[in-house]
N, C-alpha and C positions, 0 to 999 in steps of 0.2 A: 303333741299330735298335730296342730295347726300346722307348726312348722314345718315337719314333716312333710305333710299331704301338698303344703306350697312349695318344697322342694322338690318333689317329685311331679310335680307341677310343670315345674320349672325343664327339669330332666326331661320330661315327655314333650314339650315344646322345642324345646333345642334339638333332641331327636326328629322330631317330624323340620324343622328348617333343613339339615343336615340330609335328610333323603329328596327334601324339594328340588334343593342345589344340586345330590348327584342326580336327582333325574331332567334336571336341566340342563345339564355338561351330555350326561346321555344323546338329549337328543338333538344338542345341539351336533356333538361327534355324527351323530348318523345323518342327519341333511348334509353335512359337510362331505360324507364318503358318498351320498347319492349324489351329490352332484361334482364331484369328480368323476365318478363312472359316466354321467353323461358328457360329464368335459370331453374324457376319454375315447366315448364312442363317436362325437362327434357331430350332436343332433343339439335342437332348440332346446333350450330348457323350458318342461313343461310346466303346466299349470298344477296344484295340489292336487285338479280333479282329474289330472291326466297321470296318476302316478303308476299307474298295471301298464300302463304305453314305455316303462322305461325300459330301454335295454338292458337286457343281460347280457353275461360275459362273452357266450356265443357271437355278439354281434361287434366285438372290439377291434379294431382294424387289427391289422397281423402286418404290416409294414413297421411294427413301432420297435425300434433298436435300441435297446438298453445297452449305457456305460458296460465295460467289462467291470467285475469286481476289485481287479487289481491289476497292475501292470506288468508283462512278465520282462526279468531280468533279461536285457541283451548279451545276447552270443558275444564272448571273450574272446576280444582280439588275437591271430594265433602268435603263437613265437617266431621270429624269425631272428635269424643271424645276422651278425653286425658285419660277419665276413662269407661271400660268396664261398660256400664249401668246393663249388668246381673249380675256382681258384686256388684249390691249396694241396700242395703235393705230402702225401698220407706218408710216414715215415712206418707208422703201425697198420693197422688196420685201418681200409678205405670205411670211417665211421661216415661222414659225410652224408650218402643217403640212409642211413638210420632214422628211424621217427622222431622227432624233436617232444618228449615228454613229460620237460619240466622247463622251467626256468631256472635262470642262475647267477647268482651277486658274487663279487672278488675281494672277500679281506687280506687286506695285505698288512700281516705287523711285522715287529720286530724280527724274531726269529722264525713263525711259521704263516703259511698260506690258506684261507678257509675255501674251499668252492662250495659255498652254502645253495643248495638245491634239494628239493623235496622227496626225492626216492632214496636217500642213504639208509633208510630203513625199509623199502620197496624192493629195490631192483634184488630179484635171488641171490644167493650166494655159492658161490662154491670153492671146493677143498682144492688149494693148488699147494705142493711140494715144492719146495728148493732146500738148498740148504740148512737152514733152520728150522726147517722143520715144514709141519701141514699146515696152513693156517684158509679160516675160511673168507673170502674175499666177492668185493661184488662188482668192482668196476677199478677204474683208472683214471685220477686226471692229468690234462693235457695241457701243452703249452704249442701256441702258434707263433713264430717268427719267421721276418720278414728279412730275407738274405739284400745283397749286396742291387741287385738287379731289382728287386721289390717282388720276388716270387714270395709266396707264404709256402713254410715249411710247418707241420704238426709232427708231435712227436709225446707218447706217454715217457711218464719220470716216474710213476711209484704207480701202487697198489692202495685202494680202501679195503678196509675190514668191516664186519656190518654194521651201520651205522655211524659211521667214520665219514669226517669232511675238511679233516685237518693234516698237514703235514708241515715238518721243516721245509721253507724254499732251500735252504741250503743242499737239499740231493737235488735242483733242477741246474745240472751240470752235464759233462760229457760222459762221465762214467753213469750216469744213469737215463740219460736221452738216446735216442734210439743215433747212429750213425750217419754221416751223410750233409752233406747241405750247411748250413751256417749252425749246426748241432757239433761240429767237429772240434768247437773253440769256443763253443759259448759259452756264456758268463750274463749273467742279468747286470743293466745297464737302469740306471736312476734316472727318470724321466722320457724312457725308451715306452711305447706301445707295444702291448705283443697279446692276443689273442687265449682264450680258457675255454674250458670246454671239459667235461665229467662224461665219460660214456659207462654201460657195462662193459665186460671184460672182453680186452682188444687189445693189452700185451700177450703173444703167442698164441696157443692154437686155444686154449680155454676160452668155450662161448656159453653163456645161457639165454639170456633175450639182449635181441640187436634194438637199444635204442641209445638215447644221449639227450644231454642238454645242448640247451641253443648256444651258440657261441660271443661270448661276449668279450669286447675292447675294455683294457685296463691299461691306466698308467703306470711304470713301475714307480715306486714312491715310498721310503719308509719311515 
């Protein structure tokens, strides 16, 4: 029982040390925020017997400009063309002033071509007929060359399907380029420049929305 009674002895002492400390962090915390607020307001620091003199919030200067919370992302620089579109005589549809509403990278392999760009599953689609049948379609990519004189000639070679960004280079020839201009004979050339470009549909009179991608310089290279 002795042992007991000094054990809890013990417990009830270590309790009472344990509330002395938090109430010494207490008030230490709370002089620290009084005398911030006075920091704040901009006055003497008073005396203990001057403590009903402190300012309240009411009295906090109002010029005080706080940090934003966070930084906002800067406005993405827009797209632009690596070839002057008024420079380039339109074989198909003048896309040219169309909206520029994606960007656009050029894989070039083996056998086929990518125009990898972000609306092939965006831009609408629609049912166009020929030959083979219905098929539903949402744009066209383009090829730009550069005639004898240094005029730029564009000209579409195929059809996308939805979600399509690939085709054989081997249809960008003269049976499938539109007429005209250095398209009469051409042939892709190994280490020749020539201009890309993806619109919606602007082979023949099928439209749904007038936009396209930026135009961008590619080596030819395989």
């Amino acid at each position: 029982m002795h042992e007991m009674k000094q054990h809890q002895d013990e417990l009830t002492r270590e309790a009472r040390k344990q509330a002395m400390i938090a109430l010494t962090m207490i008030g230490a915390i709370t002089i620290a925020i009084m005398f911030l607020c006075i920091s704040l307001a901009g006055c003497n620091t008073p005396g203990l017997g001057d403590l009903d003199e402190i300012p309240v919030w009411d009295s906090i200067p109002t010029n005080i400009v706080l940090p934003p919370l966070y930084e906002p992302e800067p406005d993405p620089e827009p797209l632009a063309d690596d070839i002057d579109p008024a420079t380039i005589r339109w074989h198909d549809a003048d896309v040219g002033s169309w909206p520029i509403t994606t960007d656009l990278s050029v894989q070039i392999g083996r056998r086929n071509i990518t125009y990898r760009h972000e609306k092939a599953a965006e831009w609408p689609a629609k049912a166009i007929s020929d030959t083979a049948g219905s098929k539903s379609l949402y744009g066209n990519p383009w090829i730009v060359v550069r005639d004898s004189r240094g005029q730029w000639h564009a000209s579409t070679w195929e059809w996308f399907r939805a979600g399509q960004d690939t085709k054989p280079h081997s249809k960008i020839e003269p049976g499938h380029l539109k007429s005209g201009g250095p398209f009469r004979e051409f042939r892709l050339v190994d280490g020749e420049t020539y201009g890309f470009l993806v619109s919606t549909l602007a082979r023949g009179p099928s439209r749904t929305v007038d936009e396209r991608s930026r135009i961008v310089l590619a080596r030819w290279g395989q």
